[in-house]
KEKOLNU-979703 format. One line per 8 residues: number of its first residue (from 1); their letters; for each residue x, y, z of N, C-alpha, C. Coordinates in pm, 1 decimal, m for minus. Example, Ala and Ser with C-alpha at 12.3 -4.5 7.8 and 13.67 -1.06 7.14 Angstrom:
! residues 2
1> as> 1319.0:m569.0:780.0:1230.0:m450.0:780.0:1320.0:m330.0:780.0  1285.0:m225.0:708.0:1367.0:m106.0:714.0:1290.0:3.0:787.0
This chain:
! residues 113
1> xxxxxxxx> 83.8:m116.7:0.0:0.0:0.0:0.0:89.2:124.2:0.0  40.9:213.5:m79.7:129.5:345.3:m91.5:94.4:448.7:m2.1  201.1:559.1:82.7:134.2:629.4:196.2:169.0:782.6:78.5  35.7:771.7:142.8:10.6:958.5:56.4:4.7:1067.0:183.0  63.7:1156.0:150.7:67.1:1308.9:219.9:m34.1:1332.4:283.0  m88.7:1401.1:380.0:m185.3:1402.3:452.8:m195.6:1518.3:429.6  m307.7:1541.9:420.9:m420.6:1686.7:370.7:m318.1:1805.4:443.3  m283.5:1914.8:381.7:m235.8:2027.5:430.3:m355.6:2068.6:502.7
9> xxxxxxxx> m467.4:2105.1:476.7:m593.7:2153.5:496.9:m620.3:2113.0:628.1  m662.1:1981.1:611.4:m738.9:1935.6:727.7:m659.3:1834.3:815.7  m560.9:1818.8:755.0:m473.9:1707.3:817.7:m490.4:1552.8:822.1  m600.4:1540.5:721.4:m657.8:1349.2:694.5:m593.0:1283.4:613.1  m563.0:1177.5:702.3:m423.0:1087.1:607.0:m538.9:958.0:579.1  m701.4:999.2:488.6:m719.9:977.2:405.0:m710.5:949.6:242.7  m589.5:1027.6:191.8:m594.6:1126.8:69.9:m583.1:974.0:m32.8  m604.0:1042.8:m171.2:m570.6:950.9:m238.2:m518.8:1019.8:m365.2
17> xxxxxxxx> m493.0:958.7:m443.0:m445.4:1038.5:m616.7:m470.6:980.6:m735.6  m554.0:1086.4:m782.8:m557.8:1073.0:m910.2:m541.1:1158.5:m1035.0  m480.9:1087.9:m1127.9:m400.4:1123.4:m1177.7:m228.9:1226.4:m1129.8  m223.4:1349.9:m1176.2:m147.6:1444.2:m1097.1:m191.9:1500.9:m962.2  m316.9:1475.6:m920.7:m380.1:1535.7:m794.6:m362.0:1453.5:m660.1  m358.3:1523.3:m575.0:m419.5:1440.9:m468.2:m509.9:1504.6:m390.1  m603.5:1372.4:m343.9:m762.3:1439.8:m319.8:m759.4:1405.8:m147.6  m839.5:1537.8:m60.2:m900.5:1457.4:43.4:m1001.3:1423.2:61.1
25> xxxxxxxx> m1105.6:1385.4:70.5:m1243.9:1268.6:64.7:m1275.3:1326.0:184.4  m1213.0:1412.3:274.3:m1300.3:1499.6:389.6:m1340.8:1663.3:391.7  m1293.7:1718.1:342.0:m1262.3:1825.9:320.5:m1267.5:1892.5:174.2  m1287.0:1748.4:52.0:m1259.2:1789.0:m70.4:m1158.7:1884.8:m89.0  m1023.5:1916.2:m57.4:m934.7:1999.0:m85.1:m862.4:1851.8:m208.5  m751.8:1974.4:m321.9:m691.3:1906.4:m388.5:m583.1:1975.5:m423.7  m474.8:1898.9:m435.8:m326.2:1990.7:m468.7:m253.6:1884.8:m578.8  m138.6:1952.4:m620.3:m65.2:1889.4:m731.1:13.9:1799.1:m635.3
33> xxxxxxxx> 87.6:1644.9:m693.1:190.0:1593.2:m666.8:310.6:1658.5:m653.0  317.5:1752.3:m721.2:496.4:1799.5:m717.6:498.1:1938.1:m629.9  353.1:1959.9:m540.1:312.7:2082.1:m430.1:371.9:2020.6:m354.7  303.7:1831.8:m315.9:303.4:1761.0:m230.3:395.7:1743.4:m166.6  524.4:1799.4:m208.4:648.0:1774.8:m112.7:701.9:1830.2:m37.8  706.0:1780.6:125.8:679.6:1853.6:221.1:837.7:1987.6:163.8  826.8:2084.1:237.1:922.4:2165.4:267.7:1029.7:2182.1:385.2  1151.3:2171.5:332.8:1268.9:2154.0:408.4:1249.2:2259.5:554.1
41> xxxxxxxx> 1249.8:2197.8:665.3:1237.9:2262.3:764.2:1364.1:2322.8:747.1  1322.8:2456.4:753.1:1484.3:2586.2:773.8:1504.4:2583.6:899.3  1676.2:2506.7:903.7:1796.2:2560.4:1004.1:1768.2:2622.4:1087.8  1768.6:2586.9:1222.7:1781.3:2691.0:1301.4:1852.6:2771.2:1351.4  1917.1:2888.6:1322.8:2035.4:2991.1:1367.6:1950.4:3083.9:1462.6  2109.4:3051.1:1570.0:2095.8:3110.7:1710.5:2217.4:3222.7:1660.6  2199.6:3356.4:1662.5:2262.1:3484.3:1686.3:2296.4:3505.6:1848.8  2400.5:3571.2:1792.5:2430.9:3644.7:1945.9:2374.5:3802.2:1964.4
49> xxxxxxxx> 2419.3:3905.8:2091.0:2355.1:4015.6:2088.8:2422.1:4111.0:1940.7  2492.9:4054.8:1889.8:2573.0:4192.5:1783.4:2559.3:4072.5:1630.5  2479.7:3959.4:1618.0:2431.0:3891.1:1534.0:2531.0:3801.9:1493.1  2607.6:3736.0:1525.2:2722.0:3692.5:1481.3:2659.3:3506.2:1524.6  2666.4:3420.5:1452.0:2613.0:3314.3:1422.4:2679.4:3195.4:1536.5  2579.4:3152.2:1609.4:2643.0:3058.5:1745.9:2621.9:2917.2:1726.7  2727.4:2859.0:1729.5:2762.4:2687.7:1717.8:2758.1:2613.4:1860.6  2745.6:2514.4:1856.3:2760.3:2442.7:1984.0:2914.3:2430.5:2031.7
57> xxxxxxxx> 2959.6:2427.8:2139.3:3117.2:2437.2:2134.1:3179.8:2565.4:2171.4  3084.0:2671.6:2097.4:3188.0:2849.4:2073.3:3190.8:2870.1:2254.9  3244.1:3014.6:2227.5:3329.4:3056.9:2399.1:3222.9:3185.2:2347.8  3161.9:3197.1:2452.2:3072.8:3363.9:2459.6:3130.0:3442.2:2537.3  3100.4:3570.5:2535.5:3148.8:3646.6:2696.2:2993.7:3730.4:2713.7  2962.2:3715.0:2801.4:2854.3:3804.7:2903.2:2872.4:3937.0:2880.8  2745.2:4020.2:2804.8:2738.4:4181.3:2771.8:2663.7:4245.1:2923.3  2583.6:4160.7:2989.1:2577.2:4227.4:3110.1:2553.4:4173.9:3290.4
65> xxxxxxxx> 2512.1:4236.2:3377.2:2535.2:4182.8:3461.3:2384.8:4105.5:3474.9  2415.6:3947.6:3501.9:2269.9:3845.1:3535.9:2276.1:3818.7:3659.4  2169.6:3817.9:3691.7:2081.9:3764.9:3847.0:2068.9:3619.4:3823.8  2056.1:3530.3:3884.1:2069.8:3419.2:3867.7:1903.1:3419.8:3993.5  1848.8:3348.1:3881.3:1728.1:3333.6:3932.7:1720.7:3203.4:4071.3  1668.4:3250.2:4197.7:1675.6:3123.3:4315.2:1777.5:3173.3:4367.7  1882.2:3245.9:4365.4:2013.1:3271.6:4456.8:2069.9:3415.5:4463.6  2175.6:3451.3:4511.0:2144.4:3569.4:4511.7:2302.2:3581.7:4461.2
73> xxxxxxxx> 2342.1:3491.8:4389.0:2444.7:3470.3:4287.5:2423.8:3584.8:4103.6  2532.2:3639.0:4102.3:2541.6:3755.0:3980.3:2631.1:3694.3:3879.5  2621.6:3694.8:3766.4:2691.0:3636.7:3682.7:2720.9:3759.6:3611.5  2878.8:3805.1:3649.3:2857.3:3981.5:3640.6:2980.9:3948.2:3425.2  2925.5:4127.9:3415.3:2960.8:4143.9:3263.1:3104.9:4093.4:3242.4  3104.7:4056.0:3136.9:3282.3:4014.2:3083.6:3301.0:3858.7:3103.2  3224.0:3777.5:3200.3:3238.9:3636.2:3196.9:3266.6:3542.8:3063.6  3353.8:3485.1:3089.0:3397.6:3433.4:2935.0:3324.6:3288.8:2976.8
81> xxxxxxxx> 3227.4:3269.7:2868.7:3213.8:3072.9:2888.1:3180.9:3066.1:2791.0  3309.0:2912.5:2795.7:3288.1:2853.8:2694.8:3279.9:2684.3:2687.7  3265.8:2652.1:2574.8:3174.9:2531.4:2546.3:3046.6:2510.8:2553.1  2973.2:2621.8:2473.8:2849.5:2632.5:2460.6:2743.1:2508.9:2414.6  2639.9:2502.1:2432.4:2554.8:2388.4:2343.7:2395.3:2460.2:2342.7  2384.3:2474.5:2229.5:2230.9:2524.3:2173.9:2127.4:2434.0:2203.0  2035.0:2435.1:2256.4:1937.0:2372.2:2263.2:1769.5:2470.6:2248.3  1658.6:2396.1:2223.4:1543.0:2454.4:2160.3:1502.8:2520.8:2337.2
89> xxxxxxxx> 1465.2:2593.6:2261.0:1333.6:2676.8:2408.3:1371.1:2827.6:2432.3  1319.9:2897.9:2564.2:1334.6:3009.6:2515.8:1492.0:3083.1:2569.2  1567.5:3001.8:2683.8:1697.9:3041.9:2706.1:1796.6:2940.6:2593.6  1859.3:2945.5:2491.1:1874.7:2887.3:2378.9:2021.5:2826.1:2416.8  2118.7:2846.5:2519.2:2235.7:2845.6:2540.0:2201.6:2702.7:2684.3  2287.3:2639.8:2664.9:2349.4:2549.0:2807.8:2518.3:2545.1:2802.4  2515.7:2554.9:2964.9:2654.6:2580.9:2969.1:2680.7:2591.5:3123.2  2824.9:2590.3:3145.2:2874.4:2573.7:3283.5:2931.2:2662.9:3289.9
97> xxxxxxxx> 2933.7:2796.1:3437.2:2993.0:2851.6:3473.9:3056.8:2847.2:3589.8  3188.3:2882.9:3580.6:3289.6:2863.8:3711.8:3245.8:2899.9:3820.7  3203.2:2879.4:3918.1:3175.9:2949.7:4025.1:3020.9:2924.5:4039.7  2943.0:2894.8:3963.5:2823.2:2915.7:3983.3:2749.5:2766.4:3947.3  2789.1:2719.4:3822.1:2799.7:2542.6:3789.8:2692.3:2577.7:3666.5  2595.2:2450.9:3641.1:2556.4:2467.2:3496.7:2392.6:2603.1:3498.2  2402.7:2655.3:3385.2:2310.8:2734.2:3343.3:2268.8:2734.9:3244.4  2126.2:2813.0:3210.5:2071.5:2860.5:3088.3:2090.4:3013.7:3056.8
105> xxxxxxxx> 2150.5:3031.3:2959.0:2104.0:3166.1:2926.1:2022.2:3159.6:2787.8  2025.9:3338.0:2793.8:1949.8:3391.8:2614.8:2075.6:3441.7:2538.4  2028.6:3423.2:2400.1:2134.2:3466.0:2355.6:2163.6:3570.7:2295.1  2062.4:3699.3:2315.9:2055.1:3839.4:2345.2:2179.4:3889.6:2438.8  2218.1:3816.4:2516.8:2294.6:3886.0:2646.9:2447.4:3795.5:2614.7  2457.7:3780.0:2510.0:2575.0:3732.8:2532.7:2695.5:3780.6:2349.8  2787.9:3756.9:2344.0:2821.1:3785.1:2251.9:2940.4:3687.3:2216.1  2973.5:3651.0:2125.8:3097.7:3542.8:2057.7:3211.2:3603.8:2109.4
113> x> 3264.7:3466.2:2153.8:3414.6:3569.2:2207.5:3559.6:3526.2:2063.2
């Protein structure tokens, strides 16, 4: 059995094809075969505060002074860390700092060293 694309529309992995089309049987929506192919999810690039393009691995330095949320620990400007690793969500950075141990930051507040 052949698996066909599931309805952009309605999302029913009903569909079927005929000829160049493919049909959904819920929704009656119809699109071309050569529409049908999904689109390359675009890359995700993490910038720093002055836009400069961040890898997993790079050395940042700290543009200002952070509060460290729960303690009354400052992760003050100029901190160099490095061995960065990108991960999804909204603080985009993981990483270990001396003195303080592992954190999240954004990557607004930080810049490529």
């Amino acid at each position: 059995m052949t698996d066909f694309p599931p309805c952009p529309q309605c999302g029913s992995t009903l569909t079927y094809q005929d000829a160049d089309l493919y049909i959904c049987p819920e929704c009656s929506h119809e699109w071309s075969v050569s529409a049908a192919a999904p689109a390359a999810e675009p890359e995700r690039v993490v910038r720093d505060s002055v836009g400069n393009e961040l890898h997993d691995g790079d050395a940042v330095t700290v543009i200002k002074d952070l509060k460290v949320k729960g303690s009354s620990l400052v992760v003050k400007m100029g901190t160099k860390v490095k061995n960065i690793r990108l991960v999804e969500g909204d603080h985009d950075i993981d990483c270990k700092i001396d003195g303080i141990g592992a954190m999240q930051l954004k990557s607004e507040f930080v810049k490529k060293a």
